[in-house]
C-alpha positions as CSV (number, residue, x, y, z in Angstrom):
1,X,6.8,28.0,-35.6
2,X,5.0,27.3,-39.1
3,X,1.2,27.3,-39.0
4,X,1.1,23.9,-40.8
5,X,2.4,22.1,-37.7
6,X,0.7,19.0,-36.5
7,X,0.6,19.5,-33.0
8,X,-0.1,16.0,-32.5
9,X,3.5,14.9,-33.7
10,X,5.8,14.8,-31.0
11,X,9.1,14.9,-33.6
12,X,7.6,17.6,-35.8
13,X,6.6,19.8,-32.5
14,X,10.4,19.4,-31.6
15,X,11.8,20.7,-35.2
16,X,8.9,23.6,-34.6
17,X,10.6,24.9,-31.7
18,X,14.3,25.0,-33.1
19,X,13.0,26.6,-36.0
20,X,10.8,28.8,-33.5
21,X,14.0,29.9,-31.9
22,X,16.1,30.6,-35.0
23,X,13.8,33.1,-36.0
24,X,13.8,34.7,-32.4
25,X,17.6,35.0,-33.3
26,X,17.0,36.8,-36.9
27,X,13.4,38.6,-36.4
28,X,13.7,41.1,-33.5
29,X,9.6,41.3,-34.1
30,X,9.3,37.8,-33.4
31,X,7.6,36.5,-29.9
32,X,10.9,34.1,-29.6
33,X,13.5,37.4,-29.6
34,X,12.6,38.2,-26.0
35,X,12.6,35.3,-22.9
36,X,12.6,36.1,-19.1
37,X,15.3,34.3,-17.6
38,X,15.1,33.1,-14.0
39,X,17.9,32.7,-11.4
40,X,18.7,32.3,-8.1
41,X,19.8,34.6,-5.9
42,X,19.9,34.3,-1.9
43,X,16.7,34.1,-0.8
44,X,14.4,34.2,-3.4
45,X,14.0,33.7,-7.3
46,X,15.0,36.8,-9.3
47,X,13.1,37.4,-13.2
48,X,14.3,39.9,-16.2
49,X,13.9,39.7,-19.7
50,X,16.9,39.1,-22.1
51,X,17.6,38.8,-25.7
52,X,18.6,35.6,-27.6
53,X,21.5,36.3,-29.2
54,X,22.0,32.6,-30.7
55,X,20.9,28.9,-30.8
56,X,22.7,25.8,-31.4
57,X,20.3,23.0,-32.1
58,X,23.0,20.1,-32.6
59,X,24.7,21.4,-28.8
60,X,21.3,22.6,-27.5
61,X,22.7,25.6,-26.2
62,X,20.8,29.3,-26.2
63,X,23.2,32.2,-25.9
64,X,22.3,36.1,-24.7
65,X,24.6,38.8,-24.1
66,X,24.7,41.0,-20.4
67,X,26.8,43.0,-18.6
68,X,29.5,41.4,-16.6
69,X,28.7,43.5,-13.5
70,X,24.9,42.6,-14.1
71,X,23.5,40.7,-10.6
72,X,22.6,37.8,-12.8
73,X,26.0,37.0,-13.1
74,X,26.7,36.6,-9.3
75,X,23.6,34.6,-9.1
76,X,24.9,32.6,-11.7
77,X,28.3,32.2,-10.4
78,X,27.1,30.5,-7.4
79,X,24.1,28.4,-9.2
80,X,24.5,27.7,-12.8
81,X,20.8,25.9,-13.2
82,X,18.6,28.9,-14.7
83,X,15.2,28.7,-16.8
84,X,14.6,30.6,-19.6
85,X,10.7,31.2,-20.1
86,X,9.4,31.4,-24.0
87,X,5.6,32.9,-24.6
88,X,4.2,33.0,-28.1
89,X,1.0,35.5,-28.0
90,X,0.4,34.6,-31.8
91,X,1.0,31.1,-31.4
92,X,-0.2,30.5,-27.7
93,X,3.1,28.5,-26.9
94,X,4.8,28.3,-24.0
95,X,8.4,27.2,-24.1
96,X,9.8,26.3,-20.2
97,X,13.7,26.0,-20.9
98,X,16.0,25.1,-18.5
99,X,19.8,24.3,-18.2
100,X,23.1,25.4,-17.1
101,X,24.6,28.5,-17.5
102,X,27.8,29.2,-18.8
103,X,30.0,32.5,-18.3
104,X,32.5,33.8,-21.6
105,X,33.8,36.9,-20.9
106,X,37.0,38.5,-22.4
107,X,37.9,35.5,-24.4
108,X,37.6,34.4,-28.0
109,X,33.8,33.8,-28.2
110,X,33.3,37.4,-26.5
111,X,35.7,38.9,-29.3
112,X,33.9,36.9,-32.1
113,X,30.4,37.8,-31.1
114,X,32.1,41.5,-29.7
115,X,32.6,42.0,-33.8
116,X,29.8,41.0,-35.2
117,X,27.3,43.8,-32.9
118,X,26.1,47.2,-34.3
119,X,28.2,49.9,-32.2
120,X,24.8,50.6,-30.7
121,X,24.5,47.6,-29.0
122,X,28.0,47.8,-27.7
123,X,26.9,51.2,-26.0
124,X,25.2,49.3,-23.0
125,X,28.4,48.0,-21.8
126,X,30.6,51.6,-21.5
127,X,28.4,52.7,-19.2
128,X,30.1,54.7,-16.1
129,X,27.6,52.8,-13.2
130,X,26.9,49.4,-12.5
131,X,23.6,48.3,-13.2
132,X,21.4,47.6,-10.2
133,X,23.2,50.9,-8.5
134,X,20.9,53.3,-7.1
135,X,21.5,56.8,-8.7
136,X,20.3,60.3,-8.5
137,X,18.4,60.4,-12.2
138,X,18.9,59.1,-15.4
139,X,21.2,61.8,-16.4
140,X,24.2,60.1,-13.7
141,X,24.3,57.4,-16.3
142,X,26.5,57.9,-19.7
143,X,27.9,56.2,-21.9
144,X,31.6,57.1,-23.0
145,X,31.5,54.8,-26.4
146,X,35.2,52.8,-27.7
147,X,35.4,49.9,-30.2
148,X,37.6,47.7,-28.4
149,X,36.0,44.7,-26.4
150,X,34.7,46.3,-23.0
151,X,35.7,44.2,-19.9
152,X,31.8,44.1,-19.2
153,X,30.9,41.9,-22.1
154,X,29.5,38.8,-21.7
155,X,28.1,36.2,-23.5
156,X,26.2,33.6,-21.7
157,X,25.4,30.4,-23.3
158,X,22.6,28.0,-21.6
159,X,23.6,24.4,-22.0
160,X,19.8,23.0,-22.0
161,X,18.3,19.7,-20.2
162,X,15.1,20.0,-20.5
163,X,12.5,21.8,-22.4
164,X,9.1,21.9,-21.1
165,X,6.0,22.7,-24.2
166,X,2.9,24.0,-23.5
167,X,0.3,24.6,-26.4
168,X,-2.8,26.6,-25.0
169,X,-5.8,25.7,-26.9
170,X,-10.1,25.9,-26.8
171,X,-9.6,22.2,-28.4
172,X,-7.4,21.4,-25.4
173,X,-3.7,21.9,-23.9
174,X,-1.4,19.5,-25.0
175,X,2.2,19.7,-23.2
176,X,5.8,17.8,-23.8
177,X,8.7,17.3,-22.5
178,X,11.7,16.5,-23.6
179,X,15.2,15.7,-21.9
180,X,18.8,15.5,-22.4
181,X,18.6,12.3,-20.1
182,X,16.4,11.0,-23.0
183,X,18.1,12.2,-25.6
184,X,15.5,14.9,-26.0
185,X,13.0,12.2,-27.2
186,X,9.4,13.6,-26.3
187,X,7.1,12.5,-24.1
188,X,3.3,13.6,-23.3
189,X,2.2,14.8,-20.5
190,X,-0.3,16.4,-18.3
191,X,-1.3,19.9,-19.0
């Protein structure tokens, strides 16, 4: 987000936080890169921390990669409404995200986005255990590297409805939401 923002305009708040986002995309150094993303699994609320990969202002979408044999995307299998949680240290934002999920894997958006990563990146999904599987040391785990697409790429892409501001402030919080239902018009509300 710029520092000239006028945190008392709901519209130029919500251009902040695309714009926020964007550079989370391009900057791995910025405090928008990183977001934990919550799901559901059977009893309880699972948390990890992911990388945005992409945003799409116009379809309000927010894509990350993972592994396809990742628990996340069980969880997500059986219930696509996730949150994605935002914290600028610098800025003192809070950004609440949440939507449905959406699963790509092995098709035409996994090829496209498959192309476009550094072949270190595409290192984390050759390797020869499951993630989440209990193991001996981190020596069991290796990575035997290829080029072609691996079968456990995904890209997940977050179709939002909601997104849920918070600005932290010794003047006073200030806090809006805004909706799909609503067209993602603004509104105040309660800190």
């Amino acid at each position: 987000m710029t520092e000239d923002i006028n945190h008392s305009d709901i519209d130029d708040i919500f251009e902040n936080i695309w714009e926020a986002l964007h550079e989370g995309v391009k900057n791995r150094f910025s405090d928008y890169h990183l977001f934990n993303l919550a799901t559901r699994s059977n009893d309880h609320v699972e948390c990890r921390t992911v990388v945005l990969r992409d945003v799409d202002k116009n379809k309000k979408i927010i894509i990350f990669h993972t592994n396809n044999l990742s628990n996340k995307i069980n969880e997500i299998k059986k219930n696509k409404k996730v949150t994605a949680l935002f914290y600028s240290k610098e800025e003192k934002v809070q950004l609440r995200i949440k939507g449905d999920a959406n699963i790509y894997n092995n098709d035409k958006k996994c090829h496209n986005r498959w192309n476009l990563m550094s072949t270190q990146s595409k290192e984390c999904y050759f390797q020869n255990i499951k993630p989440g599987t209990r193991i001996h040391a981190p020596a069991d785990v290796h990575v035997d590297r290829h080029e072609e697409l691996s079968p456990d790429f995904s890209v997940i892409s977050i179709e939002i409805f909601s997104i849920d501001w918070l600005l932290l402030s010794s003047k006073g919080h200030k806090r809006l939401k805004f909706e799909k239902e609503n067209n993602f018009k603004g509104y105040w509300i309660a800190p």
